[in-house]
Phi, psi and omega in degrees: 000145122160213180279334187225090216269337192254012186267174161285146178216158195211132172234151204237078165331105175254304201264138183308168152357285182270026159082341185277137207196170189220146189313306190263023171245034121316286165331264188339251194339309156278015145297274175356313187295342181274357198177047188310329177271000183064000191261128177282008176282310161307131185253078225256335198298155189272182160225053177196115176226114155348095156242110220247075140214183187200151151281184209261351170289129194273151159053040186223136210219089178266319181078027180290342174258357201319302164316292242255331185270330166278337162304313165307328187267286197327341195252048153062040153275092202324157159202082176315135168231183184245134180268010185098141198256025164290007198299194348266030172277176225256201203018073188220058180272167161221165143320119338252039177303319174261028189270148181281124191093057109259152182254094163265146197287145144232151215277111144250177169259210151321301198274009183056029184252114194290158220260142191303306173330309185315127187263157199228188193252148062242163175307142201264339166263352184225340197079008190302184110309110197236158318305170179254043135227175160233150172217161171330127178199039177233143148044049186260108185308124197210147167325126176244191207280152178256341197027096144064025196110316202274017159215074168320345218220020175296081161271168186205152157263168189205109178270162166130174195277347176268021167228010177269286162353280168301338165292311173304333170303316198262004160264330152325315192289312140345307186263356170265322151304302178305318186234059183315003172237014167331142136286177161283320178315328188262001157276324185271314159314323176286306176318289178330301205312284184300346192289160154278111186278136191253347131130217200268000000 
């Protein structure tokens, strides 16, 4: 299942159990993304990295991860976010979806009509038009939880813009298979190129 059923993947657990997580073990985990095997010999860092969560203040622009997504770009690492679920008015960006280098994700439905749910723009650090792409984020058949093995074969369907995200991560992924010497700029341009414009 998903968009890129044939890429490799690696996950940085920031949140506990109960959904709960803290700014440095964020902090941690992308440092962790630069060098997963801890060896610099290894060429081990991904080129893509997911991100299907946000903090929870709407129109708001602090830049506590602002370092941590230039740090991910400079080694040429795409950086998706999920674009958040305040919609549908309009200055409802979040943190750090809306930091500049990042690529935030937002929801449409079966029929491309961004999803009420979906948080829109303008971006609260740049004024951009936000998000700049939407993907599927209704009812999207996706890996649940397994609880511990003993339902191995767990699928659920799902909403939200952090099941949006990754089709964009996993159209990033398509396209980096196809032109392994992309950069992300010229990959998130072919995306832009290919998008369907849904307007304002």
């Amino acid at each position: 299942i998903g968009a890129a059923p044939g890429a490799q993947w690696i996950a940085a657990k920031i949140f506990d159990d109960s959904g709960v997580s803290d700014i440095a073990s964020i902090h941690q985990a992308y440092q962790w993304i630069l060098d997963p095997d801890g060896d610099p010999a290894t060429n081990d860092a991904p080129d893509i990295v997911n991100n299907s969560w946000a903090l929870p203040q709407v129109d708001l622009c602090d830049g506590e991860f602002a370092q941590d997504i230039a740090m991910l770009r400079s080694a040429d690492i795409a950086v998706v976010f999920s674009a958040g679920n305040f919609g549908p008015g309009a200055a409802t960006s979040v943190e750090p979806a809306n930091n500049p280098g990042s690529l935030p994700g937002g929801s449409v439905d079966f029929y491309r009509d961004v999803s009420l749910f979906s948080s829109r723009g303008p971006s609260a650090c740049s004024g951009v038009f936000y998000p700049r792409l939407v993907a599927p984020g209704e009812s999207v058949l996706t890996a649940g939880l397994t609880n511990g093995g003993t339902n191995p074969q767990a699928y659920v369907y799902a909403t939200g813009t952090s099941f949006a995200a990754p089709h964009v991560a996993g159209a990033l992924a398509v396209l980096k298979s196809a032109e392994p010497g992309a950069t992300v700029t010229q990959l998130e341009a072919a995306l832009d190129r290919g998008a369907l414009d849904l307007g304002s």
